[in-house]
C-alpha positions in Angstrom: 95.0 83.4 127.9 96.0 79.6 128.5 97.9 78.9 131.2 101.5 77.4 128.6 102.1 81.5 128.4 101.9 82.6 131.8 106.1 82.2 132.5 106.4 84.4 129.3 103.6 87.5 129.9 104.8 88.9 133.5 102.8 91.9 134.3 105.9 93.6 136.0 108.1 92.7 133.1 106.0 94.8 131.4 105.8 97.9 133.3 109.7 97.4 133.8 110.2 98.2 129.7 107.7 100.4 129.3 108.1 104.2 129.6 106.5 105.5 133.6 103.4 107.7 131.8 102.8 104.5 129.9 103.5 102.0 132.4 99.3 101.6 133.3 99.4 99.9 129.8 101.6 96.5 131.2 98.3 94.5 132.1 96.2 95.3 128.6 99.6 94.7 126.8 100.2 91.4 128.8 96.6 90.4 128.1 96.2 91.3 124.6 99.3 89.3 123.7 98.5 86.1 125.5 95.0 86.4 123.5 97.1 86.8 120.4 99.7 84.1 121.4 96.9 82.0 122.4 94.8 81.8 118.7 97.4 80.8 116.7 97.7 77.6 115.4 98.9 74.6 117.3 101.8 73.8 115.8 103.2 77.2 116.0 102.2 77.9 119.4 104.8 74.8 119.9 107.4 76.2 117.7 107.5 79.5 119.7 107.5 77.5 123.4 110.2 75.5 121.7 112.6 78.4 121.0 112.1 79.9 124.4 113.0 76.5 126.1 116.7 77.2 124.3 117.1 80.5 125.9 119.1 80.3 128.9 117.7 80.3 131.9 119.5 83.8 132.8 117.6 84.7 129.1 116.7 88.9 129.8 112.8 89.6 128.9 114.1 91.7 126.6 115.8 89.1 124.8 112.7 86.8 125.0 110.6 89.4 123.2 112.8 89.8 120.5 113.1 86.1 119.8 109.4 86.1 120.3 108.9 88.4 117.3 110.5 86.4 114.6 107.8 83.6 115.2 105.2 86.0 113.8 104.6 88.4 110.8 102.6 90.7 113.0 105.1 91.2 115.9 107.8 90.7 113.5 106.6 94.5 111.9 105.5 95.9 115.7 109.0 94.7 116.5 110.2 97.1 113.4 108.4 100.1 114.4 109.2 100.0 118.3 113.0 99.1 117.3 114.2 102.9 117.3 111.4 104.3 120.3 113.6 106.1 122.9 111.1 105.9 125.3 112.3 101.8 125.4 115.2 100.7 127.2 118.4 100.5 124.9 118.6 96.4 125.7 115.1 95.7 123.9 115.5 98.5 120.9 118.6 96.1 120.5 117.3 92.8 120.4 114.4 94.1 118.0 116.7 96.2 115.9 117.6 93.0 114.4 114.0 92.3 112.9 114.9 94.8 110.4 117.4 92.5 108.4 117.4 89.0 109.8 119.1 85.8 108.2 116.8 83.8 106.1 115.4 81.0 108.2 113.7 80.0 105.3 115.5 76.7 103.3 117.3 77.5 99.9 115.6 74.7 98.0 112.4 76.2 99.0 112.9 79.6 97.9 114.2 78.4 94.6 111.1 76.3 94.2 109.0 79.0 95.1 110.5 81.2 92.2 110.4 77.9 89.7 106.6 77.8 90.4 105.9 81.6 90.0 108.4 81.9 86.5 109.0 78.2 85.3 112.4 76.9 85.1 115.3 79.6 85.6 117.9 78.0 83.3 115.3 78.3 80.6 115.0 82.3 81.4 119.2 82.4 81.8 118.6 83.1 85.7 121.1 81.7 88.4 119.8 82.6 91.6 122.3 83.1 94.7 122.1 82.1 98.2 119.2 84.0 99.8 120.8 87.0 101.7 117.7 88.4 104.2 114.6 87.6 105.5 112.1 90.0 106.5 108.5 89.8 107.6 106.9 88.3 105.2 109.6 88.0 102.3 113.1 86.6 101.1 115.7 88.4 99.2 117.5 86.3 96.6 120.1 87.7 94.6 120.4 86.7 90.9 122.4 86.9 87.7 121.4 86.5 84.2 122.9 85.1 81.1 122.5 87.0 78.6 122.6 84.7 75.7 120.1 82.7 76.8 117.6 85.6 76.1 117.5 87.5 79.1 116.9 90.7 79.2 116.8 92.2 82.8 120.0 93.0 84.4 121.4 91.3 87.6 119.9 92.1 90.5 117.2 90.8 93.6 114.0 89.0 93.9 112.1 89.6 96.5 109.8 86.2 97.4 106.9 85.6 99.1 107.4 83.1 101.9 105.2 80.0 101.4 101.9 80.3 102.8 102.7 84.0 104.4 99.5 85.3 102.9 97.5 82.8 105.0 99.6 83.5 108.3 99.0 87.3 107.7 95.5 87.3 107.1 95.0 84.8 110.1 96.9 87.0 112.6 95.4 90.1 111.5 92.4 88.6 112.3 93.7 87.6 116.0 94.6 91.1 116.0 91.1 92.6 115.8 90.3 89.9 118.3 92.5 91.9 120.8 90.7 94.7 119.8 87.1 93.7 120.3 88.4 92.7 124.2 90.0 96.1 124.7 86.8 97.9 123.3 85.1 95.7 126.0 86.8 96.2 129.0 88.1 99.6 128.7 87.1 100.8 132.0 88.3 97.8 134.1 91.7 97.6 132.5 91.7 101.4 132.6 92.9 102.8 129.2 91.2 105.2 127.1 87.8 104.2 125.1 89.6 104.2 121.6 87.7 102.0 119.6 90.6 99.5 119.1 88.5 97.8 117.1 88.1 99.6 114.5 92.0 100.9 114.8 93.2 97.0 114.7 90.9 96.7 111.6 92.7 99.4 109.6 96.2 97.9 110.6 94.6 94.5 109.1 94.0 96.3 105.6 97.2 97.9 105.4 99.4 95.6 106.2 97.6 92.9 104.4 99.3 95.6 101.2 102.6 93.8 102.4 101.8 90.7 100.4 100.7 92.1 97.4 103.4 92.5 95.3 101.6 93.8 92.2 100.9 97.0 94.5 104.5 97.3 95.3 105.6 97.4 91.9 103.2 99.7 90.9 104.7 101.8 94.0 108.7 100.9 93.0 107.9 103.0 89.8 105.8 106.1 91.6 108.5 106.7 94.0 111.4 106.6 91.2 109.3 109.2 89.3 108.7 111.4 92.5 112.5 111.1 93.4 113.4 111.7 89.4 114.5 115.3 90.1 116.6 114.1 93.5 119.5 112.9 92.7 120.8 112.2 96.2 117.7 110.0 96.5 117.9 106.5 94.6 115.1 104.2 94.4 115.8 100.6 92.6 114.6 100.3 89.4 112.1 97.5 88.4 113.1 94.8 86.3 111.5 92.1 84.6 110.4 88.8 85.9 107.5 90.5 88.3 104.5 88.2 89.3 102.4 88.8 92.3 104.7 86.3 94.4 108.0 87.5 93.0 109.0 90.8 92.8 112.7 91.5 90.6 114.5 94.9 91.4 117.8 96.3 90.9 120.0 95.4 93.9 121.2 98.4 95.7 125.0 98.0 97.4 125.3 99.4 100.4 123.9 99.2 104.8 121.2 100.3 106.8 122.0 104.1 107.0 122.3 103.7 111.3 125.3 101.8 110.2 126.6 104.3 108.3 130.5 104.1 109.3 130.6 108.2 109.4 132.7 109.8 112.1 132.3 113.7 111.2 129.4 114.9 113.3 128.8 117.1 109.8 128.1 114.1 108.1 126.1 112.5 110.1 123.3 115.4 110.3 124.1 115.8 106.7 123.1 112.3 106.3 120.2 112.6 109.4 118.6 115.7 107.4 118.7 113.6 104.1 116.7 111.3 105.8 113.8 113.1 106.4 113.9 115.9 103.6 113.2 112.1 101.0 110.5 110.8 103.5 108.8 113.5 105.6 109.6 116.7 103.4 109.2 115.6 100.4 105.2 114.6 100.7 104.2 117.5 103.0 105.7 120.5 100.1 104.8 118.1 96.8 103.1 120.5 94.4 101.3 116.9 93.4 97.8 116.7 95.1 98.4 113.0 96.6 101.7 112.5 97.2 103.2 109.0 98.0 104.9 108.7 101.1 106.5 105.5 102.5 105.1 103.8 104.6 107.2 101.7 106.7 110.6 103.5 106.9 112.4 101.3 109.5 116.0 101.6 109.3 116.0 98.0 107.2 114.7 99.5 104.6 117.1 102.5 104.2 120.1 102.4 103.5 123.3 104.1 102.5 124.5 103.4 99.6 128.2 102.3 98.1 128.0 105.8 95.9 126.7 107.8 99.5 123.3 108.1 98.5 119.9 107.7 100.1 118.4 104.4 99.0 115.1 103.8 100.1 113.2 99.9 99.3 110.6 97.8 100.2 107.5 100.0 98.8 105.0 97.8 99.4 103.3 99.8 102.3 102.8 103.5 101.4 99.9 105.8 101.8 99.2 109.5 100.2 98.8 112.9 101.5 96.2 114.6 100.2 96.2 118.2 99.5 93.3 119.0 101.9 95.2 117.8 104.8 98.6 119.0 104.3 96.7 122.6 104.0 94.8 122.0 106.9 98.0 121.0 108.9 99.4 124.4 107.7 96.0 125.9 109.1 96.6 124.4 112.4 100.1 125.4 113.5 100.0 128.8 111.6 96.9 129.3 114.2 99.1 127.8 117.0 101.3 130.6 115.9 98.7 133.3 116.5 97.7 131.6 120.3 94.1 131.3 118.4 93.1 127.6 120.6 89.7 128.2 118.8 90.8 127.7 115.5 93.1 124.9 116.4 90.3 122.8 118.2 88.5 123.8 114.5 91.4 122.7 112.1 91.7 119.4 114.3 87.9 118.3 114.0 88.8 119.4 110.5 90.8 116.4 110.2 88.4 114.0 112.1 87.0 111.6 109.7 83.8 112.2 111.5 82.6 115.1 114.1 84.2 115.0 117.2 82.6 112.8 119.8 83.4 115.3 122.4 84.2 118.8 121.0 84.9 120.5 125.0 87.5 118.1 125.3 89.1 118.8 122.0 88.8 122.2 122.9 90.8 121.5 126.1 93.2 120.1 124.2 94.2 122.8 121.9 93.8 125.1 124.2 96.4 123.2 126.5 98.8 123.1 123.4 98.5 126.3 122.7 99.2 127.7 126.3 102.4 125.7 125.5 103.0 127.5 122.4 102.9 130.6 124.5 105.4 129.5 126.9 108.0 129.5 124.2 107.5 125.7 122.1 107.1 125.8 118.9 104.1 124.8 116.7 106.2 122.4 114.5 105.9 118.0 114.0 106.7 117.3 117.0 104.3 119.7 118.4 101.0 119.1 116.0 101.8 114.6 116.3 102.0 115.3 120.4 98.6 117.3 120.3 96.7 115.0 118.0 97.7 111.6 120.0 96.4 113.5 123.3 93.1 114.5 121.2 92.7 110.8 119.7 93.0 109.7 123.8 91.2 112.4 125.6 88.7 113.8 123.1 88.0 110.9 120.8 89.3 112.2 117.9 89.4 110.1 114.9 91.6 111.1 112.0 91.6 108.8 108.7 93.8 106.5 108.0 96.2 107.9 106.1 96.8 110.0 108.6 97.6 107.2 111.3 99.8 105.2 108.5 101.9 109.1 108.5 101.8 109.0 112.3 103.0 105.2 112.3 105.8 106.1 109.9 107.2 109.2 111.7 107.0 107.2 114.9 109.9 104.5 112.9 112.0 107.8 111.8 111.9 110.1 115.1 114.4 107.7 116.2 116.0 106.5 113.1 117.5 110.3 112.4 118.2 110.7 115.9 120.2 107.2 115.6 121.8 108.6 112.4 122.8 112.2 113.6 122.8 111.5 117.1 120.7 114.8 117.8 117.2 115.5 118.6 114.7 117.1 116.9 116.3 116.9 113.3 112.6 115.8 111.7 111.8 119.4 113.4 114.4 121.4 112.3 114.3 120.0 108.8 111.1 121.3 108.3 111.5 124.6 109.7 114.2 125.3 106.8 112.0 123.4 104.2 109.3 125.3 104.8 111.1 128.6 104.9 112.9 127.8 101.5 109.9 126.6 99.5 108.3 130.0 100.9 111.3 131.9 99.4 110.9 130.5 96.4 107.5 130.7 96.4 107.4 134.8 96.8 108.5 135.8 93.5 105.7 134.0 91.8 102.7 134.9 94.7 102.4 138.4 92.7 100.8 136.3 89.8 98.4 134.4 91.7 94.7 135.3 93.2 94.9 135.9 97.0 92.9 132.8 98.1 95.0 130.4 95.8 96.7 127.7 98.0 98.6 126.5 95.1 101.8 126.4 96.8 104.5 123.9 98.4 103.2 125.5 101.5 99.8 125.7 101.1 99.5 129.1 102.3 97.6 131.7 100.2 98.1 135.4 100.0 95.3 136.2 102.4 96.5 133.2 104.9 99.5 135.8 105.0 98.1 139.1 104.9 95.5 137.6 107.8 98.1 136.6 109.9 100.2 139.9 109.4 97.0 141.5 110.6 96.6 139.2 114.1 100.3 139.1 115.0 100.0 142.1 117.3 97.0 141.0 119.1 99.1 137.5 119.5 102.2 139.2 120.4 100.2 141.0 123.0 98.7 137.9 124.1 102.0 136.1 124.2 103.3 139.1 126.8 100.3 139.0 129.3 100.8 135.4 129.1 104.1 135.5 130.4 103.4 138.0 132.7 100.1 135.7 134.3 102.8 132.7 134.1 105.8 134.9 136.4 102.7 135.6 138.6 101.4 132.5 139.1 105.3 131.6 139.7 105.8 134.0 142.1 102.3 133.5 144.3 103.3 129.3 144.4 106.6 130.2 145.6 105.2 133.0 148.4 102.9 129.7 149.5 105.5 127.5 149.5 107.7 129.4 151.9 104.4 130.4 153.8 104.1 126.9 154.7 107.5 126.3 155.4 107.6 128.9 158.2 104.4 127.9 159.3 
């Protein structure tokens, strides 16, 4: 790290915004970004100095790091996803709640010629484009109206343009990015944080995100998701229009706000709205009968938003990934064996989901087997539950799950706290799934009498036998659950005996 960013990347800064279990992470955080900060390019290494020199002098970290993020695509989306994370202090998730619908810094006259190059002249096509009205990472949004008699076709509505020479930036920070990685894998032990292979984590961030630019991919994904939201009508995706090129992308314009500034006061409404949320995004892909469902992939509260007619509008779809039908049924697997205090078959169902064979299959073991005691002491085996277990498997037992599955994981980290912001409750994501789960099973129960008992056809992706099985070990898990508690009031009740033996002592 060169010495220009040492006022900026304060070690104790660091721990003071980050969460107390987390706060060991300050001085590979502070180090990986100065690494980062230092590769880029002259001339935007100056650019970024420049616009903290016009901070005040009183200027908060907080607000540093948010001004910080514009300056780069990379922390511009890490910005996104830490926006609505509890854990941070409410001063930071406000300064980078505003990375998810910033004014375009970006001049008119060169998002108008950037359009001109990708579809010729507009007056020729009956376009009049508008004043740009946001900026995101790696994009403008331009509204625009079209003359009809000139030809046109399409209906009014928004482009979405590439900013000029993003795809370079990208790829060249992504790079930087696997850089951090490379020194993280190197000095694990003397910076004292898990032996991930960062690496190789940083390298799949680099091809996904690199998806962001191509806008071919998200038009292909504009008219996925308004077929798998066809039969949803409080769901509305914008339609595609023409005048698409793989620079420009031109989309109905949806006429509404960022659904955490939703203007609701009834508490009813505001669940209503919160459960919406993440029936479209996180219920919706785990019960589709299809056997790769799309889900979105970066659901930041920018990108969803409540519209004029109260519906859920969801945009941007140029990040999405697919769960398959082998892991959603695994996942079933796992928690219905959570349910049964069975830690053997949910160390099994996890290295199930490894992309390879677990590095260290005791630890894993350990792992479910901790999880599970909780289970027993009265938590349920539901998102919250499974995402908490597999993060402490990835750290502790080297777990490695595909990529897909850390693209879900990254996009129910951005919604935990987006629901929570919309129906100011906890555990909503939870809850929702609970009653999705039971109703699809409701429905599903009439037509089980017509299928074969091993068929996992279902929204739940539980067979007949997975039932009868279970029906069969509840006892023996009941019984387990009641000499657990028992051991647990013991244990209780010898620490507390100690306790006052030493006080008398």
């Amino acid at each position: 790290m060169t010495p220009r960013w040492e006022f900026l990347l304060d070690e104790a800064a660091f721990q003071s915004i980050l969460p107390p279990q987390h706060a060991h992470f300050a001085r590979p955080i502070r180090e990986g970004l100065g690494l980062f900060l230092s590769g880029l390019p002259e001339p935007q290494q100056r650019s970024i100095l420049r616009g903290q020199a016009k901070l005040p002098a009183s200027a908060s970290f907080s607000q540093r790091l948010g001004i910080l993020a514009r300056s780069s695509p990379v922390l511009h989306k890490v910005g996104q996803i830490l926006a609505r994370d509890k854990r941070l202090p409410l001063e930071l998730r406000g300064y980078l709640s505003e990375l998810e619908s910033l004014a375009p810094s970006v001049s008119q006259q060169e998002v108008e010629r950037a359009v001109v190059d990708e579809l010729g002249p507009t007056d020729r096509l009956g376009i009049t484009l508008g004043p740009a009205i946001a900026e995101a990472s790696v994009a403008v949004v331009v509204p625009f109206d079209c003359d009809r008699t000139v030809g046109a076709t399409a209906a009014s509505g928004v482009m979405k343009v590439l900013k000029p020479g993003i795809e370079e930036q990208l790829d060249r920070e992504l790079s930087l990015l696997v850089q951090v990685g490379e020194q993280l894998d190197r000095r694990c032990d003397e910076l004292q944080i898990p032996q991930l292979d960062y690496r190789d984590a940083f390298t799949q961030a680099h091809v996904r995100l690199l998806d962001e630019v191509q806008l071919e991919n998200e038009q292909r994904h504009l008219v996925q998701a308004k077929a798998f939201f066809a039969d949803e009508p409080r769901v509305q995706i914008p339609t595609l229009l023409e005048h698409c090129t793989k620079r420009v992308t031109s989309m109905e314009r949806l006429s509404g706000g960022k659904v955490t500034e939703h203007g609701l006061f009834a508490k009813r409404e505001k669940r209503q709205l919160a459960t919406l949320v993440g029936e479209a995004l996180i219920a919706g892909p785990i019960f589709s009968k299809s056997d790769h469902p799309i889900f979105h992939g970066d659901p930041h509260a920018g990108n969803l938003f409540l519209t004029d007619e109260g519906r859920l509008g969801i945009l941007d779809w140029s990040l999405v990934g697919r769960l398959g039908a082998d892991v959603r049924r695994t996942v079933v697997q796992l928690c219905l064996s959570a349910i049964l205090l069975d830690a053997r078959a949910v160390a099994a169902r996890m290295a199930e989901l490894a992309v390879q064979p677990p590095a260290d299959p005791s630890a894993l073991k350990a792992v479910a087997e901790k999880w599970v005691c909780s289970v027993r002491r009265g938590q349920f085996p539901g998102l919250s539950w499974m995402v908490a277990m597999l993060d402490e498997a990835v750290q502790h037992a080297k777990l490695r799950v595909s990529d897909e599955l850390m693209l879900f994981r990254k996009s129910l980290l951005a919604l935990e706290g987006v629901v929570t912001d919309v129906g100011e409750r906890t555990g909503i994501l939870d809850r929702t799934l609970n009653t999705e789960f039971l109703r699809h099973f409701a429905i599903e129960l009439p037509q089980r009498w017509l299928h074969p008992p091993f068929s996992r056809s279902f929204a739940t992706r539980l067979s007949n036998f997975d039932i009868t099985q279970a029906m069969f070990a509840a006892p023996a898990a009941f019984t387990s659950f009641l000499s657990g508690h028992a051991l647990d009031a013991i244990e209780s009740c010898q620490g507390r005996s100690s306790n006052n033996f030493n006080v008398s002592l």
